[in-house]
Steps between C-alpha positions, in 0.01 A plus 500: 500500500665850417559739786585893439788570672440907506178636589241571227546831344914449568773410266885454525716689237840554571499374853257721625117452534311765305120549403378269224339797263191258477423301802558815720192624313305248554608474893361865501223355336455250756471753787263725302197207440618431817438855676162537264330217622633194328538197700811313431274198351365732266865687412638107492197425194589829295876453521436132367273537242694805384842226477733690713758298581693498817763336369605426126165271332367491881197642597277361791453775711288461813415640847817367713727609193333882496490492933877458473520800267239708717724431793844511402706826651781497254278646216559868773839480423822436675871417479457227254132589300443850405113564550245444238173558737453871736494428867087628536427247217666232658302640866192501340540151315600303881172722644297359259621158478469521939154610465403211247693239712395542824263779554233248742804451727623831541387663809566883448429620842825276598817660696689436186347756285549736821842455439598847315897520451666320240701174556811519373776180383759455733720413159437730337328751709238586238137475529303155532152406394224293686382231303205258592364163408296346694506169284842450580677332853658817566222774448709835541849580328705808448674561238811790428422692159884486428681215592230243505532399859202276599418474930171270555367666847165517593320770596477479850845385529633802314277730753594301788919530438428881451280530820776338662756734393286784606503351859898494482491850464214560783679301755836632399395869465904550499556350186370771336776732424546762216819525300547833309614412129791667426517683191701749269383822479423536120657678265230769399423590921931558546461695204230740596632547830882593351274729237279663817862547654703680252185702409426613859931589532422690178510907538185506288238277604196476251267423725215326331696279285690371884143463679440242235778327534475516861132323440631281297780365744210476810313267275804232371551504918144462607473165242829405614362450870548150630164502713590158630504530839149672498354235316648257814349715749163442310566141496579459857209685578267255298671171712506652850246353736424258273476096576653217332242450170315210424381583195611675177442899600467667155456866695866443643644327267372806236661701787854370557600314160575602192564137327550114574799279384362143471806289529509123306522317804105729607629683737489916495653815542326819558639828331361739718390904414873610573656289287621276778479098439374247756453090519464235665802297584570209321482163599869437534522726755654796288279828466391745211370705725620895607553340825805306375609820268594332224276329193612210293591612154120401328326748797699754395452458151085508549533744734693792282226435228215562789685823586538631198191749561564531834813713558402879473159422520461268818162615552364400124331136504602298207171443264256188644437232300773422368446127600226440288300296747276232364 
């Protein structure tokens, strides 16, 4: 029986994998019946009666064959594919194909879709998806957009390992700790302030043209505030006086963190509102928690991504939903 050995819509020239001008069409193709209705029975019968082959004189296209396509990541794009489908389409498509799957056994008023910062890969440290099935032994999965990393978790696990490193950082209030990020001063800020200087050391000073500048220099320094330690202040406030939880808390957890990390082996790390990165420890014994003050080389990874909109503006909360829930 033939096999492909490239995805459809993929070909090798050269030693490099490229679009195939005409099965990347029809992958596009794919998605759109998909996205307007089609069921993947239905886009299996056109692409069959119409003879297009996925592989040389080989047609028989069917539902598994078009669920792989539906499904696979690498048509995004990365290292090794460049992208043929946009990241909404390919959103849309697995919201869709969730719906159609297992909309009787999705319960929407579940903790999970209270669950409103993104997961992130501890790989990779980009975002993940939520995929579920309830046909299959393992009903929930997350998946990372960019490397492909797959973590089978369920639900309630997932909520449980991050309600449990909440409660590390309510009974150890003194693990949470800002560190300023040191930075260069940029360029264009040292700049104004020599220009401010020579002007005001002038013997003529035009006086409008300076007050601008002066403006100007006030407002690279405002954005340039770290306003880390605030943001802790805010986030101790939200955790004093409270107990140990027993449930998921989506009003502190909205509160106090800014991402998760799910690790492969399940477990979690919580990138909190100022930036700073806490877990539980690990079942040898050694920790990826602040407490120990050091992260293993994957935490940091993940946790640099999760930061990226964090630094000069602590206070901002990265955009829910992220996760894709159901």
């Amino acid at each position: 029986m033939k096999t492909r050995n490239i995805p459809f819509g993929y070909k090798r020239e050269n030693g490099k994998i490229l679009p195939h001008l005409v099965e990347s069409e029809i992958v596009g193709g794919i998605f759109t019946a998909y996205l307007n209705g089609q069921s993947l029975l239905q886009i299996a019968e056109s692409l069959n009666e119409r003879r297009v082959e996925y592989m040389p004189e080989t047609t028989g296209w069917n539902k598994a064959r078009l669920k792989r396509i539906i499904e696979d990541i690498r048509y995004l794009g990365n290292d090794a594919y460049p992208a043929i489908i946009e990241q909404a389409v390919f959103d849309q498509a697995q919201e869709i194909k969730a719906a159609r799957n297992t909309q009787k056994a999705v319960d929407r008023n579940a903790d999970i879709f209270k669950l409103n910062v993104p997961i992130h890969c501890e790989q990779c440290g980009e975002s993940m998806v939520r995929m579920h099935d309830s046909r299959t032994t393992h009903k929930e999965k997350w998946i990372c957009r960019s490397c492909g990393a797959v973590i089978k978790i369920a639900d309630d696990m997932l909520l449980t390992a991050i309600t449990e490193c909440m409660n590390e950082l309510i009974e150890n209030p003194n693990i949470l700790k800002y560190q300023p990020v040191q930075t260069e001063t940029p360029i264009e800020t040292i700049r104004l302030k020599n220009e401010i200087g020579r002007q005001l050391d002038s013997t003529v000073i035009d006086k409008e043209p300076l007050k601008n500048k002066i403006f100007e220099y006030a407002s690279l320094l405002y954005s340039g505030l770290d306003s880390g330690e605030h943001i802790t202040k805010k986030i101790r406030a939200v955790l004093e006086n409270t107990r140990p939880l027993s449930l998921y808390d989506e009003e502190r957890m909205d509160k106090t963190a800014s991402a998760v990390i799910l690790h492969a082996d399940k477990t979690v790390s919580l990138v909190l509102k100022n930036g700073q990165q806490i877990g539980k420890e690990k079942p040898n014994g050694t920790a990826n928690t602040a407490k120990a003050g050091t992260h293993h080389s994957a935490d940091h990874t993940a946790g640099e991504c999760a930061q990226r909109s964090i630094h000069n503006q602590t206070g901002s909360r990265l955009l829910p939903g992220i996760h894709q829930a159901g």
